[in-house]
N, C-alpha and C positions, 0 to 999 in steps of 0.2 A: 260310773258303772255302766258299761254295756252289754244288753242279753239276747242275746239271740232264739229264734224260735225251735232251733234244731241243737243239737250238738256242736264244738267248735269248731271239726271238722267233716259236717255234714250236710254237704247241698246233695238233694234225690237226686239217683242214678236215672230214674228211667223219664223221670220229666225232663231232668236236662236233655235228653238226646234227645226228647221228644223234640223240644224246643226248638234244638236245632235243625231237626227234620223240618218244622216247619217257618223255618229262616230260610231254605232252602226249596223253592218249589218245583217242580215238574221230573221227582224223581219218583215217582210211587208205580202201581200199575203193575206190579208184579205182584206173581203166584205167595210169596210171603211177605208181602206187605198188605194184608188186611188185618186193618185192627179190631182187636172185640171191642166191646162198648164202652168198658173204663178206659182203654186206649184212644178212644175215638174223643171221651168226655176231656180224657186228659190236654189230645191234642188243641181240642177246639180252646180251649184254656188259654193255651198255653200261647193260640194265636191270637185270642182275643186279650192277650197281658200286652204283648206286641202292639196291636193295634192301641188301647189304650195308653200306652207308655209314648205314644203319636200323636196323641190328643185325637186323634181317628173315632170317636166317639160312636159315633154312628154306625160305623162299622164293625165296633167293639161288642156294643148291645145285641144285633144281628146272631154274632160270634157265640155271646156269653146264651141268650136263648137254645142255640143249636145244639151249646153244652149240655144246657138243662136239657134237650130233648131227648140226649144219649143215657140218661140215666132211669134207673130203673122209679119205679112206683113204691115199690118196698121201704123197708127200713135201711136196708145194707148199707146202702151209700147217702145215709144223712147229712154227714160230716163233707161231703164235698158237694152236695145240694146244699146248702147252706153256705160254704165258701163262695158258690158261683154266684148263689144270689147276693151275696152280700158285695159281691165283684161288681155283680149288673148295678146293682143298686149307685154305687161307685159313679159307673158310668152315666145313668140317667141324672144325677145329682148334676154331673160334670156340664152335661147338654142340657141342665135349664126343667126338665120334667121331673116335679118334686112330683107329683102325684107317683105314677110309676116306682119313682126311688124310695119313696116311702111303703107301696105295697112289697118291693121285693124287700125292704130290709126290713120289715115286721115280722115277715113268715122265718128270714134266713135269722135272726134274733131267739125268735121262740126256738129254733131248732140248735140253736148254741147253747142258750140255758138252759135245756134237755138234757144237754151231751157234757158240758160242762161240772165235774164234782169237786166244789170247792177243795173238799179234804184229798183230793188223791194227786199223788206226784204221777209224773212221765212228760216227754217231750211233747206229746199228743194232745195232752192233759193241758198243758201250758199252752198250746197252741188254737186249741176250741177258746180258752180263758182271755187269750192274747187278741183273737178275734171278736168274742164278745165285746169287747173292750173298744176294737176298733168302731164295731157298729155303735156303739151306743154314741160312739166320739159324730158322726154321722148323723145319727139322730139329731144332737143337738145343734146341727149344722144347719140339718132341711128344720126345724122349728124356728131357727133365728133370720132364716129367710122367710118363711112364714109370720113373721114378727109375733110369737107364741115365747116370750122372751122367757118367762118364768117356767116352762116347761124346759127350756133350754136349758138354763140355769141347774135346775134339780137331776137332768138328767145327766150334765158333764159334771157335776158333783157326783154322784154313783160310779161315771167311767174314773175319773180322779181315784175313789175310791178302790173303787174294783183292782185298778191299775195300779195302784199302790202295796193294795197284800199282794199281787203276783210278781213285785219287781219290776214291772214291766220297761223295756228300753229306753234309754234315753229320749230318743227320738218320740215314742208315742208321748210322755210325760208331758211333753214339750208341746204338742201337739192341744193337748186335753187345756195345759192354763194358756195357751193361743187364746184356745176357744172361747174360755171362761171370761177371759179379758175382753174379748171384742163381744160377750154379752153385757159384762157391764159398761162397756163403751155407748153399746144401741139404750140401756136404762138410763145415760149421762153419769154413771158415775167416775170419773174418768181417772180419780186421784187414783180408786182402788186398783182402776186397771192397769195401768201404768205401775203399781208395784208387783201386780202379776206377771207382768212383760219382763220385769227385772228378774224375777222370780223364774221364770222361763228362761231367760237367756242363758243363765248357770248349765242347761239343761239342752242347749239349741246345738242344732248340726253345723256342718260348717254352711252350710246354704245361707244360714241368718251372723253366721258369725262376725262377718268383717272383717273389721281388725282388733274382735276382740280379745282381748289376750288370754282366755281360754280353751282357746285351740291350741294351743301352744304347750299347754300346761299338761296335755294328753298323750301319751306314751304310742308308737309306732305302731304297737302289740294292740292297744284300744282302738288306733284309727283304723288298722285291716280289720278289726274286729268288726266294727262298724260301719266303714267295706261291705261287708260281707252279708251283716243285717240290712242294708240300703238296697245293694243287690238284689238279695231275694223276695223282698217288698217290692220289686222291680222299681224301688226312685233311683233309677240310674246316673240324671246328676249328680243327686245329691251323692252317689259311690265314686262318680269319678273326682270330685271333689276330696271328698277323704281320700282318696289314694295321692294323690296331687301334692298331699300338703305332707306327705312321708316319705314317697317312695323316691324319688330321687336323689335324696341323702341316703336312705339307704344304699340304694345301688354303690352311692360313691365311699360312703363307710364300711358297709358290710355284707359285700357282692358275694358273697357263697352263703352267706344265713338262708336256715330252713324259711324264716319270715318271708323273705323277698323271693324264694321259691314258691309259697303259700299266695304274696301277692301278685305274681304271675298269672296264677291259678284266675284270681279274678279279673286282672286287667284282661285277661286272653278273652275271658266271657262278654264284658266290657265291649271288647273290640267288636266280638261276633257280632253281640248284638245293634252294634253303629255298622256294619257288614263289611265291616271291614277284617276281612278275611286271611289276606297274608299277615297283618298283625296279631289276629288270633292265636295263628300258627305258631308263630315267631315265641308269642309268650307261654304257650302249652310248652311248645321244647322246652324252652329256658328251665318250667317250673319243672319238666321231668328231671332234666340235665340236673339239679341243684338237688330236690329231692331223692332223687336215686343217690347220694351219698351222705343221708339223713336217715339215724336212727328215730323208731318213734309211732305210735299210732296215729300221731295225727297227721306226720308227714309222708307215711309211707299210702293214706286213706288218700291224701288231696293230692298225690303224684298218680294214683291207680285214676280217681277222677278226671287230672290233667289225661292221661292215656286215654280215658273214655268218649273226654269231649274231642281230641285231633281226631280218634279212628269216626267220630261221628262228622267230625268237618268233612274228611277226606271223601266219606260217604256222601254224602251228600253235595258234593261238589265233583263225584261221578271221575274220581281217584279211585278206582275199587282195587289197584295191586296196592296203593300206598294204607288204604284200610289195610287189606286181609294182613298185610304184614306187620301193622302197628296193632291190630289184635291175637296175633300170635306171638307176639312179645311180650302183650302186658299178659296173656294167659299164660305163659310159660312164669312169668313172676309171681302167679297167684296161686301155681301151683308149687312154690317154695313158701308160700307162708304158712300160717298155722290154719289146719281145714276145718276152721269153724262154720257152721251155717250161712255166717257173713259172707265168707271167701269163697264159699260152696255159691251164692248167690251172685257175687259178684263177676264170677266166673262163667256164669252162665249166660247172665249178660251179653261179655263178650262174647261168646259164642253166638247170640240170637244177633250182635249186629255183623259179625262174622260170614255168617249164613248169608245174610242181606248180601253182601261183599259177592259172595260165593254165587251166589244166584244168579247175579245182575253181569256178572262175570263168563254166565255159562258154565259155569265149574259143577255142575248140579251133581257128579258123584261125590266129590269133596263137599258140598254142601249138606249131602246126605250124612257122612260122615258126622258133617261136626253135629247134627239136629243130634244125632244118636248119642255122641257124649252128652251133647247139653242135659237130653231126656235121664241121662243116668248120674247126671248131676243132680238133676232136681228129685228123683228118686230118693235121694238118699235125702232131701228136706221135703219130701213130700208129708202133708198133715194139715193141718188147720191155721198154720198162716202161709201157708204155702198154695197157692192159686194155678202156678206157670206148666207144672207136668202135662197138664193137659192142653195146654196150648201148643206147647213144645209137641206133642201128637198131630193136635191140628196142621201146627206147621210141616212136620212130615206126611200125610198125607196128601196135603196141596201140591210138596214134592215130586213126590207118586204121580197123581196126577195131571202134573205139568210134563212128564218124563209116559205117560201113555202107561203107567202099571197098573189097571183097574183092578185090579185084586188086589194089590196092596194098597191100596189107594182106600178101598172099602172098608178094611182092614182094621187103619190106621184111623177113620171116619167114625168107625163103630166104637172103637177102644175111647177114643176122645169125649164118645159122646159117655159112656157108660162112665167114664172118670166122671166130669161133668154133673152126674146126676147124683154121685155118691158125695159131693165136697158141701163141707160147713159154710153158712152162710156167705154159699157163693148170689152175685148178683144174680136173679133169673134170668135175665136177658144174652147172659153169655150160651143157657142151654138154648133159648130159643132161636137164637142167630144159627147157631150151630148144628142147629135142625134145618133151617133152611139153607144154609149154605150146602151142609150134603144133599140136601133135596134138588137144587139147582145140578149138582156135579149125576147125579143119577138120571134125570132128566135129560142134559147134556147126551148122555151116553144110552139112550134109548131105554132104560129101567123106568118107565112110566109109573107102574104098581108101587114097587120100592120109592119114585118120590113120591107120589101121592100120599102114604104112609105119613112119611116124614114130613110133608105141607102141613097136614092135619095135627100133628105133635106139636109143630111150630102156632100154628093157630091156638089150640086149647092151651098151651103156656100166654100165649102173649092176652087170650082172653080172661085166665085165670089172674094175671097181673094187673090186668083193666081193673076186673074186680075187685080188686084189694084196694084200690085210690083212694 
């Protein structure tokens, strides 16, 4: 059995581009690419997963702090302070500094078992549980190099357990009697341990597998699965591994299956992320090509994703007609499906990397354009999980302002902020940025009075946020 922490056909939309944004450097610098805070938190994430996945340690820790520095004080974003720490924690373990690895994974623990309610279902739900699970696996890790065996012991006992009522994937399972084993190795008990190794192996990736013949035993449909799981944990071996040990029979048995469309989908990400860039490409096509004549939500989901991540290669490899073009294709497609909130969202998407296209392009009345659909996309899912309207504002004013329209520019500045102020447990940090960035644009433009205003707003938010620590 393998489970994954998302849906089957859900890797996030807006990380992955992130990602890729930052595979790609020295493309930023423009009037709409400034991120707000959970953009900025996401990206540094997103570069420090990169660097870790390099054994780049040092440079990962650096990374994962600058994360933590972009997030608010508040409660809002518990759930990704606690991933990050739990991340840094990772890191520090890796580079030898149990002291540190152990202060971040204490605080990022307590804030898991806060967030964590045994009794409730959702992907989210599983996913605080699934990380719990990880840290504790960790714990027991920095104790047994600590040689605190018995603490080790009782604690991968709990992850075992934890790990158990949630199902958890193969991969961690495996992971937890590793650990368990090489505690009773460091006790001397060595019989016992050795039947947990055996016990684990039923349970192992192909990374330990060999020539076991339980790899074997495992259906195409399990190994993308697990793919898929290896990926987003970023152990990128260990997914090229699983693809490795299917896809090539596939290809030669069953060259149009939605499957081998689907595994395109990751070998393309695969590739990005080794930067190897014409193979990326190569395999996004293929998964579009195969896909587009697949009925199906899950296929027509990871063919809209294949579209998301070429128009974001092409961006960012500074292809901006081969973007704008691949984003006006896959929006023409999403405006034939059903216009659920999903497709409302996903739609707008493309439009926000669209815009990017359109900008960098000089196209700025056609960029204008598309800001205005987007904004009337997001209108109609505007509400309390909905965050983007007002960015989408933002981003039309910088418009404006990049284009010499100071009255719409102000406009646009003022509407954003007023949205802003009125949204449910939005992070604070997005109104106070937002304050100064207009303050900066008024300044600019000789309204001394009008920024000073706005510095002082920006200030009593960012003091009143101190406060609450």
């Amino acid at each position: 059995m393998i489970l994954r922490r998302e849906t089957t056909s859900s890797i996030n939309l807006p990380a992955l581009s992130l990602l890729l944004a930052l595979l790609f450097q020295g493309c930023g610098g423009n009037l709409l690419d400034q991120p707000d805070p959970r953009q900025r938190w996401e990206e540094s994430c997103n570069r420090a997963y990169v660097l870790q996945s390099r054994k780049q340690f040092k440079k990962a820790a650096t990374v994962y702090e600058e994360a933590l520095a972009n997030l608010s004080a508040s409660g809002s974003m518990r759930g990704e302070r606690a991933r990050t720490l739990l991340a840094l924690s990772e890191v520090y373990f890796e580079s030898g500094d149990l002291n540190k690895a152990s202060s971040s994974l204490q605080e990022s623990l307590k804030i898991f078992r806060t967030l964590w309610k045994p009794d409730k279902g959702g992907d989210l739900n599983r996913e605080i549980a699934l990380n719990l699970v990880k840290g504790m696996v960790l714990q027991s890790e920095i104790a047994i190099r600590e040689k605190r065996l018995e603490d080790a012991y009782d604690t991968i006992n709990s992850a075992f357990d934890t790990g158990k009522s949630i199902l958890a994937p193969d991969h961690t399972m495996h992971r937890i009697l590793i650990t368990k084993a090489a505690i009773l190795e460091e006790q001397g008990d060595k019989k016992q341990a050795d039947l947990i190794k055996q016990e684990a192996l039923v349970l192992a990736s192909p990374m330990h597998y060999k020539d076991n013949p339980a790899l074997k035993k495992k259906s195409p449909e399990e190994l993308y699965l697990a793919a898929r799981e290896s990926l987003e944990g970023m152990n990128l071996p260990e997914a090229k591994v699983y693809l490795d040990s299917y896809l090539p029979d596939l290809e030669k048995q069953e060259p149009h299956s939605a499957l081998l469309g689907r595994s395109y989908f990751v070998k393309g990400r695969l590739a990005l992320m080794d930067d190897q860039f014409d193979e990326a490409e190569r395999c996004y096509k293929k998964a579009i090509e195969i896909l587009s004549k697949k009925e199906g939500k899950e296929n027509n989901q990871c063919r809209i994703e294949s579209y998301f991540s070429l128009a974001s290669l092409k961006l960012n490899i500074r292809e901006y007609e081969e973007c704008i073009k691949i984003c006006r294709e896959a929006i023409a497609i999403s405006k034939q499906t059903e216009t659920t909130k999903r497709e409302f969202k996903t739609e707008s998407k493309f439009l926000e990397l669209l815009v990017k296209a359109l900008v960098r392009s000089k196209k700025l009345e056609e960029a204008e354009t598309a800001i205005k659909e987007r904004m009337a996309l997001e209108k109609q899912i505007k509400g309390k999980d909905n965050k983007r309207y007002a960015k989408a504002i933002t981003e039309l004013a910088r418009l404006y302002a990049a284009k010499g329209d100071l009255k719409s520019a102000r406009g646009a500045y003022e509407e954003a902020i007023r949205e802003r102020e009125i949204e449910t447990k939005v992070n604070p940090v997005f109104l106070q940025d937002l304050h100064k960035e207009y303050a900066l644009y008024l300044k600019k433009n000789g309204l001394d009075k009008e920024a000073k205003e706005h510095f002082e707003k920006e200030k009593k938010l960012r003091s009143a946020i101190s406060g609450s620590s």
